[in-house]
C-alpha positions as CSV (number, residue, x, y, z in Angstrom):
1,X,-0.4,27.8,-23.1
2,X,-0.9,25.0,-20.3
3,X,-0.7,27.4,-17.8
4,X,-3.3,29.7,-19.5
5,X,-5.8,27.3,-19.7
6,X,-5.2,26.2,-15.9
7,X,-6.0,30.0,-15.3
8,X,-9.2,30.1,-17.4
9,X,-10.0,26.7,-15.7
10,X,-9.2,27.9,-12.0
11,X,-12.0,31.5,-12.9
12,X,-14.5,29.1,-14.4
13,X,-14.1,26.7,-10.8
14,X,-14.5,29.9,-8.9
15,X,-17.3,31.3,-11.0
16,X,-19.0,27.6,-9.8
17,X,-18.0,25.7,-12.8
18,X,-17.3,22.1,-11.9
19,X,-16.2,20.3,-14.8
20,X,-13.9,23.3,-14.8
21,X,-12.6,22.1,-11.5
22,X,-12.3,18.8,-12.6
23,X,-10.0,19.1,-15.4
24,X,-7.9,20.8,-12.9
25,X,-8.1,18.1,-10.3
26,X,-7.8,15.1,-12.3
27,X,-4.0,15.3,-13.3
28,X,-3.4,15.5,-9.8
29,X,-5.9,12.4,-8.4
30,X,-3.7,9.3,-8.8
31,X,-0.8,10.8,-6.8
32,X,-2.9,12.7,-4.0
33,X,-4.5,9.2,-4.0
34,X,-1.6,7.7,-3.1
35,X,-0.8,10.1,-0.7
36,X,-3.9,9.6,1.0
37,X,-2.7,6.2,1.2
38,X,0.4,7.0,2.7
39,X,-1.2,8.4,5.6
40,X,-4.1,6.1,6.2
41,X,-2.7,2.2,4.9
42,X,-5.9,1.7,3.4
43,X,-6.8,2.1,-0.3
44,X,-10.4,2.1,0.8
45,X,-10.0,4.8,3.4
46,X,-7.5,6.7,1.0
47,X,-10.6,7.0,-1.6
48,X,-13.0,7.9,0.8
49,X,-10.1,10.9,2.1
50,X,-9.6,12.0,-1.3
51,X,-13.5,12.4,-2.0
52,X,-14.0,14.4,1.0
53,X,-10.7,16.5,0.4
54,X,-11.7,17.5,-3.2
55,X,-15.5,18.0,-1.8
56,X,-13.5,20.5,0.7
57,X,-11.2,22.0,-2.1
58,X,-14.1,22.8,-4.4
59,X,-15.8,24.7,-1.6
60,X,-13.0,26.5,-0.6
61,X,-11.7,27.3,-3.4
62,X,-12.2,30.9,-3.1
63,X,-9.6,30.7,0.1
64,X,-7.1,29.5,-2.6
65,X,-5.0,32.9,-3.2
66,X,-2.7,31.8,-6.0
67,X,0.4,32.6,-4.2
68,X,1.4,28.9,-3.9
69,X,0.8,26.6,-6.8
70,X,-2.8,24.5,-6.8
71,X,-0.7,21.0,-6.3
72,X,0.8,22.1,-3.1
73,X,-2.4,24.0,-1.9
74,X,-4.9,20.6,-2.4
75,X,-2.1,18.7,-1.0
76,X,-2.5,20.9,1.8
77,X,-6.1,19.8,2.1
78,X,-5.6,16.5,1.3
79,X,-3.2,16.1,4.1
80,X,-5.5,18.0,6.8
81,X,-8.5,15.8,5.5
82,X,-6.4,12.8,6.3
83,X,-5.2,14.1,9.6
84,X,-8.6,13.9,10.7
85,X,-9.5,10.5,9.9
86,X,-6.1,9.6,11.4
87,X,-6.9,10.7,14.5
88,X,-10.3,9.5,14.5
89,X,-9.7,5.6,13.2
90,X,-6.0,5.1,14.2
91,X,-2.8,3.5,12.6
92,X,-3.8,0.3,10.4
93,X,-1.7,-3.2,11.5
94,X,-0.2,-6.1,10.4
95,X,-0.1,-9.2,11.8
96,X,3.4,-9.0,13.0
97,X,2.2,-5.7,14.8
98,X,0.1,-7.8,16.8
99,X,2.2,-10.6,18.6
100,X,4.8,-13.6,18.8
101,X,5.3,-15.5,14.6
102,X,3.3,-19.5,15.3
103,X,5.5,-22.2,15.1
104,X,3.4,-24.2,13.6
105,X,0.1,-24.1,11.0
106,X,-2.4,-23.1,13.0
107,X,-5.8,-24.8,11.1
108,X,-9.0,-23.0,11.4
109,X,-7.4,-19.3,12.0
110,X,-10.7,-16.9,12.2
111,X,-10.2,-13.7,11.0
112,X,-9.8,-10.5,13.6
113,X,-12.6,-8.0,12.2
114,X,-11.7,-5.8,15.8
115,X,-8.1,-4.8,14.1
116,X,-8.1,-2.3,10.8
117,X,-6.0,-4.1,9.3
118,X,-3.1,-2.3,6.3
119,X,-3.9,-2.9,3.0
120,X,-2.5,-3.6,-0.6
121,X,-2.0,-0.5,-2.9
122,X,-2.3,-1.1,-6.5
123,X,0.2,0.7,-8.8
124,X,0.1,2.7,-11.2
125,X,1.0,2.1,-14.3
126,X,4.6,3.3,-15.4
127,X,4.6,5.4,-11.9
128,X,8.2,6.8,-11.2
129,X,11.0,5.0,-9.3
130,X,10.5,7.3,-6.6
131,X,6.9,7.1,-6.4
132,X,7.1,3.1,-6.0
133,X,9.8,3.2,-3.4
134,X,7.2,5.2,-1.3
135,X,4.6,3.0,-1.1
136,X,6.4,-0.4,-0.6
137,X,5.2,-2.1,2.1
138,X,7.8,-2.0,4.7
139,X,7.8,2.1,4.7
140,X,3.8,2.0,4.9
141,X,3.9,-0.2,7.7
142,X,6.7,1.5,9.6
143,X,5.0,5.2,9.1
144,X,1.9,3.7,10.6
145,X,3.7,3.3,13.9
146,X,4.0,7.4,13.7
147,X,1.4,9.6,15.3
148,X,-0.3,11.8,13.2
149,X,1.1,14.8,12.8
150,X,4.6,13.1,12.4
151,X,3.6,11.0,9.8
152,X,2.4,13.6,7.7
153,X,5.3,15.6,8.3
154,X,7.5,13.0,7.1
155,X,5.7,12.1,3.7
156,X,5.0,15.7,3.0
157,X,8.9,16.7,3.8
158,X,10.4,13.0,2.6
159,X,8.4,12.1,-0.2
160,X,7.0,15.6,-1.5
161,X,9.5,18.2,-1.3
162,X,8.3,20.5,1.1
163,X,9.8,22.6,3.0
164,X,9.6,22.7,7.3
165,X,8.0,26.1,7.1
166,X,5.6,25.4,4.3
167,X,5.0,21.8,6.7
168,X,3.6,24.3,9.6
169,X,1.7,25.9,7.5
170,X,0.1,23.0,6.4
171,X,-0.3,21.7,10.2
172,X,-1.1,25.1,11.6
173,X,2.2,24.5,13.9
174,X,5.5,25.6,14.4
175,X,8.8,25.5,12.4
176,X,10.6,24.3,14.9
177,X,7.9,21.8,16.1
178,X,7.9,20.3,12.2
179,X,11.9,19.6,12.9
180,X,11.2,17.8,15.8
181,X,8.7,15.8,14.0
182,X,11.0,15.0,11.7
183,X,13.8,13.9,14.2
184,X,11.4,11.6,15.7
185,X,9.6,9.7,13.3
186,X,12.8,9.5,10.8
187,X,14.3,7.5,13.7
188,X,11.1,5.0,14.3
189,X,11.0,4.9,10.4
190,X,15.2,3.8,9.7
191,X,14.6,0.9,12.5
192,X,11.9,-0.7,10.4
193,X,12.4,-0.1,7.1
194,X,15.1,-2.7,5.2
195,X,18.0,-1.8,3.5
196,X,17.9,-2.0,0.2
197,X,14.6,-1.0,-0.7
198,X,12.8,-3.5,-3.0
199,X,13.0,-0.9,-6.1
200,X,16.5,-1.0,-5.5
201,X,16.5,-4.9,-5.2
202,X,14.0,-5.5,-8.3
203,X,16.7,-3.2,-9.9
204,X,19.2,-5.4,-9.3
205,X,18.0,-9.2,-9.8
206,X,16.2,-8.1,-13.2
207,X,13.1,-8.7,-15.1
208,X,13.7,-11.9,-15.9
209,X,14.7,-13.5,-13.0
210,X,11.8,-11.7,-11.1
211,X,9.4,-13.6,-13.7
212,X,11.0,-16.7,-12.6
213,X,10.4,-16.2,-9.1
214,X,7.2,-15.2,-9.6
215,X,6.2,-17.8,-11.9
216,X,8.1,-20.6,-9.4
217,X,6.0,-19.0,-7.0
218,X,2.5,-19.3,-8.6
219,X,3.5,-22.9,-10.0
220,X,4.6,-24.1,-6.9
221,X,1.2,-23.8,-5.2
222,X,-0.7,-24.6,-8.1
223,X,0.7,-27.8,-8.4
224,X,1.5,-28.6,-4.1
225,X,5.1,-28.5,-4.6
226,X,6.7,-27.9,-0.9
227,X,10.3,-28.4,-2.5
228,X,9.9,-26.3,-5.7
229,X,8.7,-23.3,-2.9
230,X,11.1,-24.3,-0.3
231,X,13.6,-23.4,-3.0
232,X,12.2,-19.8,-3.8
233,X,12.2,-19.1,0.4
234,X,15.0,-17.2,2.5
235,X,15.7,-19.3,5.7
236,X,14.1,-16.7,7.9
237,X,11.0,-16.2,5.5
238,X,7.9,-14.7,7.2
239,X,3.9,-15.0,6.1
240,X,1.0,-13.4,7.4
241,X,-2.4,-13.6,6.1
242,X,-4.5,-10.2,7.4
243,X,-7.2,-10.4,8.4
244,X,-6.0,-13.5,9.8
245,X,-3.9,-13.1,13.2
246,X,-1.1,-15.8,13.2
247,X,1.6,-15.2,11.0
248,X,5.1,-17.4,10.3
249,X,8.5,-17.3,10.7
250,X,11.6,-19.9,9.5
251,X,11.4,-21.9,6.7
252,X,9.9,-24.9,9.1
253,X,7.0,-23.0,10.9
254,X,6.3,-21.6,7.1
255,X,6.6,-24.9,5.4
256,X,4.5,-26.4,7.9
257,X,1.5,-23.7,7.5
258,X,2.0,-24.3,2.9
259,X,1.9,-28.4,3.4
260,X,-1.2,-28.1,5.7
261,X,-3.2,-25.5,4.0
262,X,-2.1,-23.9,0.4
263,X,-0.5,-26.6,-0.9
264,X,-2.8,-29.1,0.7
265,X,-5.5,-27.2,-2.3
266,X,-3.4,-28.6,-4.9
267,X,-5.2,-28.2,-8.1
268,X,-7.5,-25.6,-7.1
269,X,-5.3,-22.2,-7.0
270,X,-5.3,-20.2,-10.2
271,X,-2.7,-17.3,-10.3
272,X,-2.5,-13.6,-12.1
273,X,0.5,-11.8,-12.2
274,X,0.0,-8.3,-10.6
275,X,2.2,-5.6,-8.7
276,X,1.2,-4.3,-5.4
277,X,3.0,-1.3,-3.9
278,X,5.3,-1.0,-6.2
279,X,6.2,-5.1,-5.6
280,X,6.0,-8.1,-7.3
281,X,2.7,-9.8,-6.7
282,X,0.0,-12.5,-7.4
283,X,-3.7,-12.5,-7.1
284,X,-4.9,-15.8,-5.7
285,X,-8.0,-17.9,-7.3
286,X,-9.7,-20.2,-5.0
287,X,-12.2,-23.2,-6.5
288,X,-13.9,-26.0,-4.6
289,X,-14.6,-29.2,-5.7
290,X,-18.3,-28.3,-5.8
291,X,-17.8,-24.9,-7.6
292,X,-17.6,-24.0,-11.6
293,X,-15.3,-20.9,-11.1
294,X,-12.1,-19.8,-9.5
295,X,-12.9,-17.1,-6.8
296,X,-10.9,-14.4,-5.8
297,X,-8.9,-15.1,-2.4
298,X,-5.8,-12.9,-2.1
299,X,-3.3,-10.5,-3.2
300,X,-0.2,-12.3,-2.4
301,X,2.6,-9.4,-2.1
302,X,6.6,-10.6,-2.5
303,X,9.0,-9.3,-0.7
304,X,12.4,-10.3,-2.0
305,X,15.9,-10.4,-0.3
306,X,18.5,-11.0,-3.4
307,X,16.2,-13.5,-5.9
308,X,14.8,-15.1,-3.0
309,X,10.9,-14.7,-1.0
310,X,12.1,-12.8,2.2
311,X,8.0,-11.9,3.0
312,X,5.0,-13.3,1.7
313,X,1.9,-10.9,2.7
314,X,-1.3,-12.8,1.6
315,X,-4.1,-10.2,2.0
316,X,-7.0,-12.0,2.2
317,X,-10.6,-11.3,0.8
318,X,-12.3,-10.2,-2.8
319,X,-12.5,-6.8,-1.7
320,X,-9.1,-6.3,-2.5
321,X,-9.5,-7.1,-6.2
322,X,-11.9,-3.9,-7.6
323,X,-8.7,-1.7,-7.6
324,X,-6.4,-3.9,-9.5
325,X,-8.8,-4.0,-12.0
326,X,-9.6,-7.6,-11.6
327,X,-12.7,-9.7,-11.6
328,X,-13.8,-11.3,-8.4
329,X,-14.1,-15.2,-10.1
330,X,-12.0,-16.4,-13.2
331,X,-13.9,-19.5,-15.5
C-alpha cells in the first residue's frame, strides 16, 4: 500500500503537484540533512544545500526515470548540490586546523571571522547507532581535510551503501577513478579519526556514568571548581573555542585558560543538557552582573576517552542555539 501511494504521489509531483512532492520528500529531509552536513561542516550551510537541492529535485523531477529508487536519486542531487558549494566556499576548520595548542590562557582572544569555521550538528532524536557514529566530530573534521569529490565519495560509499559504479554516476566519473578516491581519502580519514568511536565509548561507560560526567562537568563551572574539573580531565585534554583561534592542550595550559576565564564567571554560567553530533553536550548560559537573563554562549561538545573529558569543543555564539531547539536567554 506504501509504495502505492508513493506512486500516486510521485504522478501528482510530476503533474506539478507540490504538496504531493512534499509528502514524498519529507521522510527523507532529516537524513539528507545530515548528509548535507557531512559534506559541508556546517548546519547552516547544510540547510541552505538541502533547500536548493529539493528546489533542483522538484524541477527535475521529470529526469527522474524510476529505474533507481527516489532516495538514492535525491541523494544524487543532494550530493551534486553540495559539490558545488564545496568547491565554491572550501573545507570548514577547527582551531587545531589552524596552528600550534597556547600554553597559557590567552585573555582577550578576538574571534577569526576570515576562517569558516565547522560547526555543531544537532541530533536527532532516537537516530540509529550508525547514523550517530557518522556525524561525531572527529570524522567531520577529518573528512573536511578531503577534496571534494573524495569526500563525497567516501560518505556516499562509507556511510550510504552505494556502490563505486552507482558513485560515478553520481559524480559523472569513472569507476575506477571512484576507487582511487576511495584509497585516498580512507587513508587521510584512519589517521585522524580515534579508535574507538565515541558511540562505541558511550556504549561502554553507560548512561549513568555519562550523567555524572556531564553533570560534574556543568557543576564544576557553575560553581568555579578547578579541582572538581581537573578530576573529570584526561592529562592530555584539548579545548578550543571557534570562532576563537587559540586552543589548549595538557591539563596545565587548560587549567590555566578555566581558572582565568570560565571559572573566573563563577556564579553566572547556567547549563542544559544537550547532545551534539551524536555526543554528550552542554549549552552554555552567560549572565552579567548588570543583566536579568542568562544568555546563550556555547554548545560545549564532550569528547570522552574511558569516563574522562578527552576534548572539550566550546562553539561559541547564539546562533548555534535555533537548531537545538533552544532559546537564546534563559530567566
Amino acid at each position: 500500500m506504501g509504495d502505492l501511494v508513493e506512486i500516486d504521489d510521485l504522478a501528482r509531483a510530476r503533474d506539478g503537484d507540490d504538496t504531493a512532492f512534499t509528502r514524498l520528500v519529507e521522510p527523507l529531509r532529516r537524513e539528507l540533512h545530515a548528509h548535507c552536513y557531512r559534506m559541508l561542516g556546517s548546519t547552516h550551510d547544510a540547510e541552505d544545500a538541502l533547500q536548493d537541492a529539493l528546489v533542483r529535485a522538484w524541477r527535475g523531477l521529470t529526469g527522474f526515470t524510476g529505474r533507481g529508487t527516489l532516495r538514492s536519486w535525491l541523494y544524487t542531487v543532494a550530493t551534486r548540490t553540495c559539490l558545488d558549494t564545496a568547491r565554491s566556499r572550501g573545507r570548514r576548520a577547527l582551531p587545531v586546523d589552524l596552528g600550534p595548542s597556547s600554553t597559557h590562557a590567552v585573555l582577550g582572544d578576538t574571534p577569526l571571522t576570515e576562517v569558516a569555521w565547522l560547526e555543531p550538528f544537532a541530533d536527532e532524536p532516537g537516530a540509529a547507532y550508525e547514523q550517530r557514529e557518522t556525524v561525531e566530530l572527529a570524522f567531520v573534521a577529518a573528512v573536511q581535510h578531503l577534496p571534494a569529490n573524495q569526500r563525497a565519495a567516501l560518505l556516499l560509499f562509507e556511510v550510504l551503501g552505494f556502490s563505486a559504479a552507482e558513485i560515478a554516476g553520481v559524480m559523472d566519473t569513472s569507476t575506477a577513478s571512484v576507487n582511487s578516491a576511495l584509497q585516498r581519502a580512507r587513508k587521510v580519514v584512519a589517521e585522524r579519526v580515534p579508535v574507538p568511536s565515541q558511540q562505541q565509548t558511550l556504549r561502554v561507560i553507560g548512561d549513568v556514568r555519562l550523567r555524572e560526567v556531564v553533570t560534574g562537568y556543568a557543576t564544576a563551572l557553575e560553581r568555579g571548581d578547578a579541582d572538581a574539573l581537573v578530576a573529570l580531565l584526561t592529562e592530555d585534554v584539548t579545548w578550543s573555542m571557534p570562532p576563537l583561534p587559540h586552543w589548549y592542550r595538557g591539563l596545565d595550559a587548560v587549567v590555566d585558560f578555566a581558572t582565568r576565564v570560565p571559572l573566573s564567571t563563577c556564579g553566572s554560567w547556567r547549563h542544559v543538557p544537550v547532545t551534539a553530533n551524536g555526543q554528550a553536550a552542554v549549552a552554555a548560559y552567560l549572565r552579567d552582573d548588570t543583566a536579568a537573563e542568562h544568555t546563550a554562549w556555547a554548545i560545549n561538545v564532550l569528547t570522552l576517552r574511558g569516563d574522562r573529558i578527552a576534548e572539550v569543543t566550546s562553539f561559541i555564539g547564539a546562533a548555534h542555539f535555533a537548531a537545538f531547539g533552544l532559546p537564546t536567554a534563559l530567566p
